[in-house]
C-alpha positions as YAML, in Angstrom:
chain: A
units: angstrom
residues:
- id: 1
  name: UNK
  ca: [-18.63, 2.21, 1.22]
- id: 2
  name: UNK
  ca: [-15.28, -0.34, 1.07]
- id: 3
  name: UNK
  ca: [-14.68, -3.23, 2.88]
- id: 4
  name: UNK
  ca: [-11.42, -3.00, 5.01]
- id: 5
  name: UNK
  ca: [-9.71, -5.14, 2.48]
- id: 6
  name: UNK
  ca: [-10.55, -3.13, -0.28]
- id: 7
  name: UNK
  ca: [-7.69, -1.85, -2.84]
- id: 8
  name: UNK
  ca: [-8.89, 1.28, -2.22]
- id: 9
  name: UNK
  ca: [-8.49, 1.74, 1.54]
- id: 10
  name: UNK
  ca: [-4.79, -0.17, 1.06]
- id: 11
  name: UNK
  ca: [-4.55, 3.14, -1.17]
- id: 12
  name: UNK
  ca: [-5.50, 5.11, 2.00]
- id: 13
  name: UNK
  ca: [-3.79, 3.72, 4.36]
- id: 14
  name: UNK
  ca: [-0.23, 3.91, 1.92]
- id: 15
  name: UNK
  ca: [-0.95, 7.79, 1.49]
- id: 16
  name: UNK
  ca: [-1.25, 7.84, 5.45]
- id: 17
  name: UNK
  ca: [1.75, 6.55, 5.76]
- id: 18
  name: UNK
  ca: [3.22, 9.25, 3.18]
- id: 19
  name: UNK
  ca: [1.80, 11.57, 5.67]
- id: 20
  name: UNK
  ca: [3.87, 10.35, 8.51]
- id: 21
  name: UNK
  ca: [6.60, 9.65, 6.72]
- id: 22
  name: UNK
  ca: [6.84, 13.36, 5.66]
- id: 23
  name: UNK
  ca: [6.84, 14.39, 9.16]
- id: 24
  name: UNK
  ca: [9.32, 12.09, 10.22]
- id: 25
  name: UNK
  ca: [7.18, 9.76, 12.15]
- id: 26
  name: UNK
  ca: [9.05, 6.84, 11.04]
- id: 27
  name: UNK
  ca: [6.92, 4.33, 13.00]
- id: 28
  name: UNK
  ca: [3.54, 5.41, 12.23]
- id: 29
  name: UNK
  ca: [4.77, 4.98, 8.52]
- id: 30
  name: UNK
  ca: [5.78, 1.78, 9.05]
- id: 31
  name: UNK
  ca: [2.44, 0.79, 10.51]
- id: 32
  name: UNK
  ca: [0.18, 2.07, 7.72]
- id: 33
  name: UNK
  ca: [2.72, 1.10, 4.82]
- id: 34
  name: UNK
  ca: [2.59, -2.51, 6.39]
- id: 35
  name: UNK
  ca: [-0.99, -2.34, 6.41]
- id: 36
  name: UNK
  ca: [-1.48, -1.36, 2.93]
- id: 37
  name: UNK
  ca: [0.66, -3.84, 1.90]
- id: 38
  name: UNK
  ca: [-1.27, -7.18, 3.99]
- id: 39
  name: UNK
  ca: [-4.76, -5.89, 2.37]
- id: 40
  name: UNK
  ca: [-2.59, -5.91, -1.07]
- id: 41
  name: UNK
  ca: [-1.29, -9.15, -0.52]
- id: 42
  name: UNK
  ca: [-4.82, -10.44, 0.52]
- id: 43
  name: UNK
  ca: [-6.19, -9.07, -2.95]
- id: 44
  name: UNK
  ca: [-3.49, -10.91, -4.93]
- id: 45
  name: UNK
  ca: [-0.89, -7.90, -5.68]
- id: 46
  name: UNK
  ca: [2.66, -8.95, -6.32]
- id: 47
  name: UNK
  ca: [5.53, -6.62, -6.28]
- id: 48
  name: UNK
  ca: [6.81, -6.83, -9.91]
- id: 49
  name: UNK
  ca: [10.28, -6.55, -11.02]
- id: 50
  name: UNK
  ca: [10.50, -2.73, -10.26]
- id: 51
  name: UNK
  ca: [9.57, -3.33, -6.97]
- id: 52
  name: UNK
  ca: [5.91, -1.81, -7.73]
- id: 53
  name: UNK
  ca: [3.04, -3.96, -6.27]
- id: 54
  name: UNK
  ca: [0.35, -5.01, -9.41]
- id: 55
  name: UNK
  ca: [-2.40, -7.22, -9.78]
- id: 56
  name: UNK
  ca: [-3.17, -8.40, -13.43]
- id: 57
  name: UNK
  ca: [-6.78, -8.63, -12.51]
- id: 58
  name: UNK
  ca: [-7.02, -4.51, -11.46]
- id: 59
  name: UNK
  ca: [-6.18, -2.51, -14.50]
- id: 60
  name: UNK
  ca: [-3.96, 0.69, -13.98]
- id: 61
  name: UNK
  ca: [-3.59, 0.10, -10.32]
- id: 62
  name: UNK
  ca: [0.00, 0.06, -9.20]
- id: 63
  name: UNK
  ca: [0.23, 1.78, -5.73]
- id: 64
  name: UNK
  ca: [3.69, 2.28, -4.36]
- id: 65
  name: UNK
  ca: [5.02, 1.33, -0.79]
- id: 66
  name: UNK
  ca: [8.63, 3.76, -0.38]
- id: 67
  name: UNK
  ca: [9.51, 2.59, 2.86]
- id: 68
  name: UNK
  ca: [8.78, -1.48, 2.24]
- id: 69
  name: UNK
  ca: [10.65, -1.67, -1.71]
...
């Protein structure tokens, strides 16, 4: 239904990574927190001055990355 560099599937892949995190698997975390954040980047999200990544163009979408602020 997405692309893999949808803003949607960075979504995924960040609440993965909450998964993970929660069980203490600090690595897997990492992985799927960095991922989210390279299909952000690739999108055009910033991280704005509370550390929260946005993009001007997507409305209401501010997804946040715990491990990588």
């Amino acid at each position: 239904m997405f692309g893999k560099d949808h803003p949607h599937v960075a979504g995924i892949r960040n609440n993965i990574g909450n998964v993970h995190r929660k069980r203490d698997e600090r690595d897997l975390a990492i992985e799927n927190y960095e991922s989210a954040l390279e299909i952000y980047e690739r999108r055009g999200f910033t991280k704005d001055k509370n550390g929260m990544m946005s993009n001007p163009d997507v409305e209401g979408v501010e997804p946040q990355l715990p491990i990588l602020q």
